[in-house]
N, C-alpha and C positions, 0 to 999 in steps of 0.2 A: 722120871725114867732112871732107871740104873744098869750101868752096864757092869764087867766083873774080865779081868783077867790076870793069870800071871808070867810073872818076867824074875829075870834072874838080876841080883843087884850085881854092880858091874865091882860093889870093891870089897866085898862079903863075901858073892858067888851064893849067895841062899836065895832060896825061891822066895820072893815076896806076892803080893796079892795087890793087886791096883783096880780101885775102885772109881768108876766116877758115876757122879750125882749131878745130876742135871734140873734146870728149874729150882734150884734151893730156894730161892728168893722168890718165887712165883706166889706161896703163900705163907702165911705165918705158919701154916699146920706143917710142912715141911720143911722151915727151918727149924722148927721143934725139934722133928724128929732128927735131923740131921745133926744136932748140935745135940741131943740126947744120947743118942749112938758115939758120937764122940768124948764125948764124959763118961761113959760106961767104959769105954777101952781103954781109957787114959785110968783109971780107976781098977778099974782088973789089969793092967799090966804087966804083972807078976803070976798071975794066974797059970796055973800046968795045962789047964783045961781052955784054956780062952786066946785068940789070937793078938798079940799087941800090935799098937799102931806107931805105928813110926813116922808121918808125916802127914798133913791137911795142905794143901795148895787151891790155891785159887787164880785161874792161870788167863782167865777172858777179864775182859774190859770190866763189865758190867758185875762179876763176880756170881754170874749166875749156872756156872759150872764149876765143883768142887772134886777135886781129885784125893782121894784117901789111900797114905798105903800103909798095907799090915802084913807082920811077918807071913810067912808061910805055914802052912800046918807039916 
């Protein structure tokens, strides 16, 4: 499951994007991808075209919900 929203950072004031990922850990094919999509943004960073990521959290016990955020467009 993925949810999608955005919020304003409180010490920038720019729109960020806050992602969470649920079930990461449920199968290996989803922690793939999860951890895939994370390498590619950390990797285009600098990118004009591509949104960068600014932070992974992992905020439940279990670690089976991941929260991602990236700048804004």
């Amino acid at each position: 499951m993925l949810l999608s929203s955005s919020a304003a950072d409180d010490i920038s004031g720019e729109t960020v994007a806050i992602k969470l990922v649920t079930r990461v850990f449920e199968k290996v094919q989803l922690a793939k991808r999860a951890l895939r999509e994370i390498t590619l943004l950390r990797h285009f960073s600098n990118h004009e075209n591509i949104t960068g990521l600014i932070d992974v959290d992992a905020i439940s016990r279990d670690f089976n919900e991941m929260y991602v955020a990236l700048f804004g467009l």
